[in-house]
N, C-alpha and C positions, 0 to 999 in steps of 0.2 A: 290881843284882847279876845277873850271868851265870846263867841256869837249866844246870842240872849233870844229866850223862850220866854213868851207869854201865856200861861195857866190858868186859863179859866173855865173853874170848875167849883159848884156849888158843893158837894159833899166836900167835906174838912179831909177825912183819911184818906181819901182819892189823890185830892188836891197837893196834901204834906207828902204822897209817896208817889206821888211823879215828880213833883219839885224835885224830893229829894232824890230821887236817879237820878235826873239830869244835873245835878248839883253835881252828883258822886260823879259822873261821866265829862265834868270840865266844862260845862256848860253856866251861864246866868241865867238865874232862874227869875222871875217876876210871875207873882201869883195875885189873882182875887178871885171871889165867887159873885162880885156884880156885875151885870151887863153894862151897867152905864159905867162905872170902874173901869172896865176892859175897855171902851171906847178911847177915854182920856189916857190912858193905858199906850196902848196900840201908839198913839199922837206922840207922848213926850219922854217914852220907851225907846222908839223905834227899834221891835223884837224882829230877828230873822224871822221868826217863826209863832204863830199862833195852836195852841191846843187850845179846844173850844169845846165845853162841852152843849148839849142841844138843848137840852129842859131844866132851866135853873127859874127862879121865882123874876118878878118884875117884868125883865126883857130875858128873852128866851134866844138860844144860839142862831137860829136861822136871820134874827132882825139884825141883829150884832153882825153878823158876816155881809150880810148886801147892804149897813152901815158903810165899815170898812172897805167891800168892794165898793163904792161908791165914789166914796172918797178918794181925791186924788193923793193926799200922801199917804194913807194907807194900803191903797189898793193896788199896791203889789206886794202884800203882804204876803206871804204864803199860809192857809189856815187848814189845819186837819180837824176834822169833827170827831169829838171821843164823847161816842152815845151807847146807853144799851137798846135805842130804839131801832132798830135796823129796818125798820122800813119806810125811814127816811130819806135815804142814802139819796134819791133820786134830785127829793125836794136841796136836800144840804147843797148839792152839787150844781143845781142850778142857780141857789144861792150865790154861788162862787167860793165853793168848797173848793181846796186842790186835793184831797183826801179823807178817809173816811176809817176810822178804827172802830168796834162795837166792844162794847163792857162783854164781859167785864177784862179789863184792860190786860194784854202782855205786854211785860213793858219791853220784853226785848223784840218784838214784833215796832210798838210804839217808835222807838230808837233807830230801827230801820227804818219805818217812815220817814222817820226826822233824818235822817242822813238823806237819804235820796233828792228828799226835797231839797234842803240844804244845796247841793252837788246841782241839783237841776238852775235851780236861785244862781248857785256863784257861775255857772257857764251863760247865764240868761243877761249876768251882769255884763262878763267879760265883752260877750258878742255887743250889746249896747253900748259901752264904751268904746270898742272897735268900729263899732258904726258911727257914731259920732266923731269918732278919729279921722274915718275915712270923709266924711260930709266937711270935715274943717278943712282936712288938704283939697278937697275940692272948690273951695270956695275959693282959697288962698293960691290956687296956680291956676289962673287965668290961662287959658290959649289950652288947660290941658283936654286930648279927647277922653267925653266923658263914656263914648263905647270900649274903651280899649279894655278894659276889664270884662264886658260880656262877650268879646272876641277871644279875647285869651281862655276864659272858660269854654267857650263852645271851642274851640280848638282843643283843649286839653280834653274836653268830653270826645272829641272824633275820635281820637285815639289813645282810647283805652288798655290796648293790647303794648305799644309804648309805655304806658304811662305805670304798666302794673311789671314792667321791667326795666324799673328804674329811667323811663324815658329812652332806652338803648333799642335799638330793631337788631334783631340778628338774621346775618345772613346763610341763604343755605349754599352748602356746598354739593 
């Protein structure tokens, strides 16, 4: 299944030719140019990924983004702000922006955005599942020691010079 983008952006031509690259690019696309659209959006979407632009009519990008970071099932959303106002960069980010594109738009610049985050999201996933993986065996084998894993790494960290030769020592003659 296509991982899916959420579009929002109030100019129409902006909006139809980012959709349509990420369309053309094997992506789902979901577009609006309302703030409060994009909220109900974000909820019953649930998009990898948010493009947001900053200054749209009604509700403006900065409320829409510390919305969604707020919210518990949106806020791990991941949200890039696509502005030509660049000197907001600061404000969007403390918002709880995870990046920041400025108009007027490249999109092949855009696209690598969106991969990178993407890539950052699905290793963010994995490790969370790993971790919850690892909390359920611990729950489930009683008696087990729960230092033995900060043992084994602080050993594996002592020797480093092992460890980056395949774990072997060589001897000298």
């Amino acid at each position: 299944m296509p991982e899916k983008i959420l579009v929002v952006e109030d100019e129409q031509d902006l909006r139809e030719l980012v959709g349509k690259y990420f369309v053309d690019m094997g992506y789902q696309v979901v577009v609006t140019a309302d703030g409060a659209d994009a909220l109900d959006l974000a909820k019953e979407e649930k998009p990898q990924i948010i493009l947001l632009d900053l200054k749209m009519p009604e509700m403006d990008g900065l409320e829409i983004c510390k919305t969604l970071k707020a919210d518990e099932t949106t806020r791990t959303i991941p949200i890039i702000i696509v502005t030509a106002y660049n000197n907001q960069l600061n404000e969007a980010l403390a918002a709880g922006a995870d990046d920041f594109v400025a108009k007027p738009v490249q999109l092949l610049e855009l696209s690598v955005r969106v991969k990178s985050i993407l890539k950052v999201r699905h290793l963010t996933d994995a490790l969370e599942k790993s971790v919850a993986y690892m909390k359920e065996l611990q729950k489930n084998l009683p008696g087990v020691d729960t230092g033995h894993w900060r043992r084994l790494a602080h050993a594996q960290a002592a020797t480093p010079k092992a460890a980056k030769k395949g774990g072997r020592r060589s001897k000298k003659r």
